[in-house]
C-alpha positions, 0 to 999 in steps of 0.5 A: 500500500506504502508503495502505491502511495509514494507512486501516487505523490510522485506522479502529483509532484511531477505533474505540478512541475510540468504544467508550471513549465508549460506555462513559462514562454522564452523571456521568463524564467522561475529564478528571483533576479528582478531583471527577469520576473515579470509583472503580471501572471502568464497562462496557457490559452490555446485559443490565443496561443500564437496569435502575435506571432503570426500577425507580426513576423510578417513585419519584420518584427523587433521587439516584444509583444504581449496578448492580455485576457483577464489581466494575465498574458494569453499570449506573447510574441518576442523577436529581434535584438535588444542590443548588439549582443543581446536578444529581446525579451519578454523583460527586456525594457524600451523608451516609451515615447508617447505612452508617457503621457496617459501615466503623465495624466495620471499623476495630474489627478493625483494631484487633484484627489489630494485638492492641489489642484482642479480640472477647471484650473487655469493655467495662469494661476501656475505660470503666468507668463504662459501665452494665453495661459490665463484662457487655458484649463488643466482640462484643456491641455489634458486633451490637447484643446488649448490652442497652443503649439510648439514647434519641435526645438533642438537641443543641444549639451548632456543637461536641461533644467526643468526651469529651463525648459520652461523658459524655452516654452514660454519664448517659443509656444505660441497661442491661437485664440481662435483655435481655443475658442473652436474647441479645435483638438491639436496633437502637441506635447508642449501641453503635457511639458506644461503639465509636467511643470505645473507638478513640479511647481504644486508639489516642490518635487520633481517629476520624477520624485512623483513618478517614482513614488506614485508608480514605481514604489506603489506597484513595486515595478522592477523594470522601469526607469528614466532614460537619463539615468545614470545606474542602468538597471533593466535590460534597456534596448537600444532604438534603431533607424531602419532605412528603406535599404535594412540600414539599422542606424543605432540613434544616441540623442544627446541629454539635453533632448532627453530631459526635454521630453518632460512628462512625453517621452523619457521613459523606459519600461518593460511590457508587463510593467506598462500594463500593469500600470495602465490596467491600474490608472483605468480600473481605478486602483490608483486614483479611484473609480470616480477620479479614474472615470472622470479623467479618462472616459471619452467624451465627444473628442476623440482625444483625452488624457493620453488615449485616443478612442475606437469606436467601433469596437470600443477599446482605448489607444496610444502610440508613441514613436521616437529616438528608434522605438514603436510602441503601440497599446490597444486596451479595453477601458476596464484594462482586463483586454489588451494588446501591447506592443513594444518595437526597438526598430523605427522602419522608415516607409509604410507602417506595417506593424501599426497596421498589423496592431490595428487589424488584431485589435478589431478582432481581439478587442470585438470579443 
């Protein structure tokens, strides 16, 4: 009987070890190194397996993709190189770009749930000298209705102060009533520089003290940090120009530049980590169902606090683009669906990949 039972715990054991193993995919692994663990859970989904993979390897694809179900990663796709030596991996992290804003967002509402700050805010209250800074509310540069524009402005040198920066916002933005007053939407950055410093201004912290406190430190990221970051301690791509001939140009922007993408795109992160934070801000885990609610539900613009929306199916967007990095989020407005897509190679020409992510999205996120 003794001999029968053993056999049985044997075959218990073995079979607990083998559906864990089936459930790890390249990029994970079961050691404790915070460089390799991912932030969310990984399941089997034969439904979903290998869905990215056949959608994406047709683009040539460099980087890392993630399907999400219920919170968890039904399917992933990994491909390319990180680095020069180094291959991407489902841990591997890469510079955000314009997914930044929607988090940049989210620390603004932090800031209103703390009753530092309103929606209906006008900007001259914060910085006066701002032109038509006394027309504009916190709303409006939110979701980029304010009349304001910048054109894009070359930097040059390792270091930028944030009150530097500002100064160059005020001598270069310009400010058009009548776009103001038509409700005109405008895709312009400057608007969430200006909100990067209005929290600086409120809170006497820096924006990345606010990051690091409201996102990092709460949700125990292990695989995001600030691209100007001196210790480098996630497995960073490096971003890549592809030229029509499959020239691959490694691009280095100067520190300057970095710092100039205040609150826009100065971010690096891994996929999981990004999920987890963006699934977080919608749900309402960081900022409360209402305040979550009150930020980010589309209204009649197609544009709000980051996110762009699809009617038809419903689900919530954001791409980003820069210094060699594609990066693109398709998620349900609950946050429990979505579709991540991180790339370290910019190809010059038609955008194939976008078009890829766009037609999985309508199937995946219509079901």
């Amino acid at each position: 009987m003794k001999k029968y039972f053993y056999v049985l715990i044997a075959v218990l054991v073995f079979a607990v070890i083998a559906c864990y193993i089936v459930t790890l995919k390249s990029g994970d692994t079961v050691v404790s190194n915070t460089k390799t663990k991912t932030a969310i859970t990984r399941i089997v989904d034969r439904k979903e397996s290998g869905k990215l993979k056949k959608s994406l390897s047709k683009t040539k694809f460099s980087g890392t993709a993630v399907l999400i179900k219920n919170n968890k990663i039904v399917d992933s796709y990994v491909s390319g190189s990180a680095t020069d030596v180094d291959k991407n991996m489902l841990t591997t992290t890469y510079e955000i770009d314009s997914l930044q804003k929607v988090l940049t967002a989210g620390l603004v509402m932090n800031q209103v749930n703390k009753g530092k700050l309103k929606l209906t805010d006008r900007v001259n209250k914060f910085i006066p000298d701002l032109p038509g800074s006394k027309y504009i509310t916190i709303r409006e540069l939110l979701d980029m209705n304010s009349g304001l524009s910048m054109k894009k402005m070359k930097f040059s040198g390792n270091n930028l102060s944030s009150a530097e920066l500002l100064d160059v916002v005020i001598d270069n933005v310009r400010f058009d009533a009548n776009t103001k007053k038509s409700g005109k939407w405008s895709y312009q950055p400057v608007n969430f520089v200006i909100l990067s410093e209005i929290l600086e201004e409120i809170t006497g912290k820096s924006y990345k003290q606010l990051f690091d406190e409201t996102y990092i430190k709460k949700l125990k990221l292990k695989q995001t940090e600030f691209a100007y970051d001196n210790n480098i301690k996630t497995n960073r791509a490096y971003g890549y120009v592809v030229k029509g001939n499959g020239d691959r140009i490694k691009q280095n922007p100067n520190g300057a530049t970095v710092y100039s993408e205040l609150g826009t795109g100065q971010i690096y992160m891994s996929i999981t980590d990004y999920y987890k934070v963006i699934s977080f801000l919608l749900n309402g885990k960081i900022l409360g169902k209402n305040s979550a609610a009150k930020l980010y539900l589309p209204g009649k613009t197609k544009y709000r606090a980051g996110l762009y929306t699809s009617r038809k199916p419903f689900y919530r967007l954001a791409n980003g683009y820069g210094y060699g990095f594609e990066d693109h989020v398709r998620i349900s407005q609950d946050g429990k669906k979505a579709i991540v897509v991180f790339s370290n190679e910019q190809r010059k020409g038609r955008n194939n990949l976008k078009k890829k992510i766009d037609q999985l999205s309508k199937d995946y996120l219509n079901r």
